[in-house]
Each structure stands twice: as structure tokens, then as C-alpha cells.
DRENVOLO-914968 format. One record per residue (C-alpha): x, y, z; chain. Coordinates in pm, whole numbers, m for minus. Layout:
# residues N
X | Y | Z | A
...
***
This chain:
# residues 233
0 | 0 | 0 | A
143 | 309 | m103 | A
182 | 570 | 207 | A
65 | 922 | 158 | A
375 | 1225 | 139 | A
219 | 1337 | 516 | A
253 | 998 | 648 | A
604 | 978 | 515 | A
720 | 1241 | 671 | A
517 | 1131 | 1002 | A
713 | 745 | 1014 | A
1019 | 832 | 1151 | A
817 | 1046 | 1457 | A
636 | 745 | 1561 | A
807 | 612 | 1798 | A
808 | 960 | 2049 | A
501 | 1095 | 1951 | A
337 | 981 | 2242 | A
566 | 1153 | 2439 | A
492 | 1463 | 2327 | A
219 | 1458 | 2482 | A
356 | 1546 | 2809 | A
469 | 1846 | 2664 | A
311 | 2157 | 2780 | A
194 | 2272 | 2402 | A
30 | 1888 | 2334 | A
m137 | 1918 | 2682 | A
m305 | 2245 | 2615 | A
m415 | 2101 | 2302 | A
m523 | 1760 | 2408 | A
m729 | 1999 | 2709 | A
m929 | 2141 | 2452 | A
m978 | 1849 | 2287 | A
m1095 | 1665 | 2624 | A
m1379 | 1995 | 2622 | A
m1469 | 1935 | 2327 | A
m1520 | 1540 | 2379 | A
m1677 | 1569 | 2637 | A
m2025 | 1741 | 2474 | A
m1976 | 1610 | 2177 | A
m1939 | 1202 | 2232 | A
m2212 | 973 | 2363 | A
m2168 | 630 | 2489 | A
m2214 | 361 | 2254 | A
m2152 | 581 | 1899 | A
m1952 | 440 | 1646 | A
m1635 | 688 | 1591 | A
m1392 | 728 | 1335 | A
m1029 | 856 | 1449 | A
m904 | 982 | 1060 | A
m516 | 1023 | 1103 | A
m520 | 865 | 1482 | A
m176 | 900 | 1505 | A
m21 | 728 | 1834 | A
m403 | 712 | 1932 | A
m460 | 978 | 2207 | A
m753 | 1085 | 2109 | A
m841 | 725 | 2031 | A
m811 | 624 | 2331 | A
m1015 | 964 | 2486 | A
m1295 | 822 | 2225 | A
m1289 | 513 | 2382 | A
m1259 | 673 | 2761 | A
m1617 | 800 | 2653 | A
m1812 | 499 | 2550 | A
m1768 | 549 | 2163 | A
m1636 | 234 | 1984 | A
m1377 | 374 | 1739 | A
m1206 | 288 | 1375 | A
m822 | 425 | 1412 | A
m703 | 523 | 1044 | A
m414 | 621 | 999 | A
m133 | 630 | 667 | A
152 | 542 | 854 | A
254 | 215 | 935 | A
470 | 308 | 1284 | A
204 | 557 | 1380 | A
m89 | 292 | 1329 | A
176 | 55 | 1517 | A
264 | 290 | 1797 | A
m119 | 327 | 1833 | A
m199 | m67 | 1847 | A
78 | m146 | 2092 | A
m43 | 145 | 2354 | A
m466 | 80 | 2277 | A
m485 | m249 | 2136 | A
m551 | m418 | 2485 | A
m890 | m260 | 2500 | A
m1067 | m526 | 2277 | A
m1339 | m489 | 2018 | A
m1402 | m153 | 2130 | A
m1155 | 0 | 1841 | A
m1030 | m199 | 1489 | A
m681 | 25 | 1367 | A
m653 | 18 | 1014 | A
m426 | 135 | 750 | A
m491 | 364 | 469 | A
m512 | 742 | 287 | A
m766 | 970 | 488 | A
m878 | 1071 | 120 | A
m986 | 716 | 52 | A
m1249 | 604 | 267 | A
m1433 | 399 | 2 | A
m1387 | 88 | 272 | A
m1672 | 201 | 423 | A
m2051 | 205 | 332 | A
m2255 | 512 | 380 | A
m2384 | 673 | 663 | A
m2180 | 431 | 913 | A
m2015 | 699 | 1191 | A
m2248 | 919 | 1443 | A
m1853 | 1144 | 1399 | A
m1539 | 1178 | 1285 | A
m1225 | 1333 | 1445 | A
m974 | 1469 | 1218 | A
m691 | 1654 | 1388 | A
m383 | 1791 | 1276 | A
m473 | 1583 | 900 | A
m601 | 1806 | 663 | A
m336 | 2000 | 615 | A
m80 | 1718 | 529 | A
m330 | 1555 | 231 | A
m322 | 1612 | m131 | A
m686 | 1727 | m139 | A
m846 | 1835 | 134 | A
m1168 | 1912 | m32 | A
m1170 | 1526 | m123 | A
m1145 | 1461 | 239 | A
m1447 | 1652 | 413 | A
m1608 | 1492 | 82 | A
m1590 | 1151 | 211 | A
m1612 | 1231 | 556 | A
m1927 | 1330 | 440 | A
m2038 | 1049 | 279 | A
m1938 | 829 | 566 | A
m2140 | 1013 | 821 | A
m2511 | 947 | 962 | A
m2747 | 1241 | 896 | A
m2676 | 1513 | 1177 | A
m2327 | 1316 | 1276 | A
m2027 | 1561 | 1393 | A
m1731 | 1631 | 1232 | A
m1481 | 1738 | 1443 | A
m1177 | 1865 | 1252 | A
m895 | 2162 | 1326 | A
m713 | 2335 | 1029 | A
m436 | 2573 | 1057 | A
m580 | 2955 | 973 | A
m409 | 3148 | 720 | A
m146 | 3453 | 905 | A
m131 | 3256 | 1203 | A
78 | 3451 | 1418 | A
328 | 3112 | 1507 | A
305 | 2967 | 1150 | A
424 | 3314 | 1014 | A
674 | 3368 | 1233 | A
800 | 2912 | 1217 | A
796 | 3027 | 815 | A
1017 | 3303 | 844 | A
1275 | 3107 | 1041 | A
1262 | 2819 | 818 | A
1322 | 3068 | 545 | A
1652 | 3213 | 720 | A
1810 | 2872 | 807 | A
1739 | 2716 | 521 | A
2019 | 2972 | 379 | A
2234 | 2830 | 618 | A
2142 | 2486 | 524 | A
1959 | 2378 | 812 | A
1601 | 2240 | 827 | A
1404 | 2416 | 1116 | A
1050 | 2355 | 1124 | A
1028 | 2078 | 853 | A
682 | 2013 | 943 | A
607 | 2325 | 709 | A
734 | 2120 | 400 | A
401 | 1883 | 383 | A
164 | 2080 | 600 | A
25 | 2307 | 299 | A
m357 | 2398 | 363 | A
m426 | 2699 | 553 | A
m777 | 2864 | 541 | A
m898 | 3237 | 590 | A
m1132 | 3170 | 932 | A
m1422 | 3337 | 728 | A
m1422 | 3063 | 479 | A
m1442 | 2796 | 693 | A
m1809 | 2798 | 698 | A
m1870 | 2839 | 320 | A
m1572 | 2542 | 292 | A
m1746 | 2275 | 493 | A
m2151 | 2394 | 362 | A
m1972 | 2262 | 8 | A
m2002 | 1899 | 168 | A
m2322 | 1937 | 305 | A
m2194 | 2058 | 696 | A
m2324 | 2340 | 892 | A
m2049 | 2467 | 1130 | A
m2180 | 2487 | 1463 | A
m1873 | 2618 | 1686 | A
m1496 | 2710 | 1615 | A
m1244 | 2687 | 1906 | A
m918 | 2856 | 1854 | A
m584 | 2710 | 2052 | A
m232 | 2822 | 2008 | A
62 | 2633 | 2201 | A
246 | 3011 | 2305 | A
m61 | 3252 | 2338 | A
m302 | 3301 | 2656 | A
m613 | 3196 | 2573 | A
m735 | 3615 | 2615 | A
m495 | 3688 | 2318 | A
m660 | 3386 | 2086 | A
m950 | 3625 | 2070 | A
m735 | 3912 | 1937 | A
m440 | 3724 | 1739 | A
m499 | 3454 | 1489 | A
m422 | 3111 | 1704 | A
m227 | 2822 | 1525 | A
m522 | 2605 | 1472 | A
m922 | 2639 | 1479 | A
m1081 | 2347 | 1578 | A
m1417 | 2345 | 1433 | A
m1753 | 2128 | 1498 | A
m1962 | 2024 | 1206 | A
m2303 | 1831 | 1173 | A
m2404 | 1655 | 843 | A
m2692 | 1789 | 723 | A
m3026 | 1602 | 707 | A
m3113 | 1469 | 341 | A
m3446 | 1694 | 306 | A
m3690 | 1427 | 163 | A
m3884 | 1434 | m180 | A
***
């Protein structure tokens, strides 16, 4: 199976990603996650974790009640993720694959998805939300973040990339496969394209207070989408 350029450049971080976690930045993040999570999943839904990663959130699906699909296009991430949640039992299946591709699965199969720190990594991101989509139950949630265009941190990550890149050094090369950036007041027009109404955007940033979110533009927004109801003829 042929592994997509973000999951390529995701292998070799496998094996400490978990540990990041215990990094201030990842625990702020994982925080507003947990917020989020905890409204949004009921016990006994059927998740889908798209790009799960080491399987943190999996695993905060699971915490919850949901029974969960883990996809992921890395083979050490999707390993990583087996070895630290694959006790649990029939509660989650991990499976390999392209979070573009989710013709594996019939229709209308997840009450939500979770799709974080993905979108911006895949070839076509409007292919994405397009199968999400498709995968969903009528009202299901899509819970996704995407990186803003100016963030304040990406801007400034850019510019030092730019500068040691003359001096051949590779700072940030994160920013090499993590392309899609979105002005905030498209986000809303973006997702109705797939048939989602956006419900609520959350902004997080690993440096800035959460008072200065409000005024800068944060690193990521981390919005919540329902599928639409088909409207019967």
C-alpha cells in the first residue's frame, strides 16, 4: 500500500510521539480536545479517528463509551497506536490507509469523525471533508482543526525556516508537507460545500493566553460540524 507524502514524513516520529504529549503545548491542546469530547461524544456511537496517530484521542474516544475505527497512513504511527490501545478489545479496529480514501466504508456508518492535525498534510483536502461526508449518519459531527491562514506562530515558524534554510539547516520541517491553511471566514462556506453546517470554532495556540486567541490569529481552529439532514422528496 502506497503511504501518503504526510505519512512519510510522520514514520520516523512514531516512535516519540506519544511523548509529546507530556509536553506543555500537546497538553493544552489535548485539554481542549478533552472539552470538546466531552459534549460532543455519547456512549455507545460508532467513531472514526481519521489520522489517529499514536491514538490519544483514540483512546479519549474510547474513555467515553464510543467504539472507534483508528485510520491512519503510517505504518509506525498505526503501530505505535496498536501497541499502547490495542488491549482494549473490540471496542476500536486500527486500520491502515489514505484519509482521502475512505471507500472501505458504506454510507452513513459513523455518528462522527475526528480529524486533527490531518487536513493540512493531504493532497486534497476538499476530497477529504467529501468523504467524511459520505461516511457520516445524517446530523453526525465532524470534528476537525485546520491551521488559519497569518497565524501569528506559523508566520513567524515560516520566516525562520526561510533564514536557516540559507544556512542549510532544516528548522520547522513540518512546514514542508503541511500546505492547507484557510482564511477563518471561509471555513463555513468550505465545509456547507459537503453538506456541513459549522456549529462552533475553538481557537488554541501552544504560546498565546487563551485572552490573546480572541485578538491574534491562534495556530489552529478546531471546528464542529453536523451533516446535514437529506431533506426528503
Amino acid at each position: 500500500m502506497a503511504i501518503p507524502l504526510g505519512a512519510k514524513f510522520h514514520e520516523h516520529l512514531a516512535s516519540n510521539w506519544e511523548e509529546k504529549y507530556t509536553r506543555y503545548s500537546f497538553m493544552r491542546r489535548l485539554d481542549l480536545f478533552n472539552t470538546i469530547l466531552d459534549h460532543s461524544v455519547q456512549s455507545g456511537q460508532c467513531w472514526l479517528d481519521l489520522g489517529c496517530g499514536s491514538g490519544t484521542l483514540t483512546g479519549e474516544l474510547i474513555k467515553r463509551g464510543a467504539s472507534v475505527v483508528a485510520l491512519d497512513g503510517s505504518p509506525s504511527m498505526l503501530a505505535a497506536a496498536r501497541k499502547i490501545h490495542g488491549k482494549i478489545g473490540s471496542s476500536v479496529s486500527f486500520r491502515q490507509g489514505d484519509a482521502q480514501d475512505l471507500s472501505w466504508s458504506l454510507p452513513g456508518v459513523f455518528d462522527g469523525v475526528l480529524c486533527s492535525s490531518v487536513i493540512e498534510y493531504v493532497e486534497d483536502e476538499n476530497e477529504l471533508i467529501r468523504q467524511v461526508s459520505r461516511v457520516l449518519k445524517d446530523d453526525g459531527l465532524f470534528i476537525i482543526s485546520v491551521p488559519p491562514k497569518k497565524s501569528l506562530v506559523r508566520m513567524f515558524q515560516k520566516l525562520i525556516r526561510t533564514f536557516f534554510k540559507l544556512l542549510g539547516q532544516d528548522k520547522y520541517a513540518y512546514l514542508e508537507v503541511s500546505r492547507f491553511e484557510i482564511a477563518p471566514a471561509l471555513v463555513a462556506s468550505w465545509l456547507k460545500k459537503a453538506n456541513f453546517r459549522l456549529s462552533r470554532i475553538s481557537g488554541f495556540d501552544p504560546i498565546l493566553p487563551s485572552f490573546l486567541i480572541k485578538i491574534i490569529r491562534p495556530a489552529l481552529l478546531i471546528c464542529e460540524a453536523k451533516k446535514n439532514k437529506k431533506i426528503e422528496k
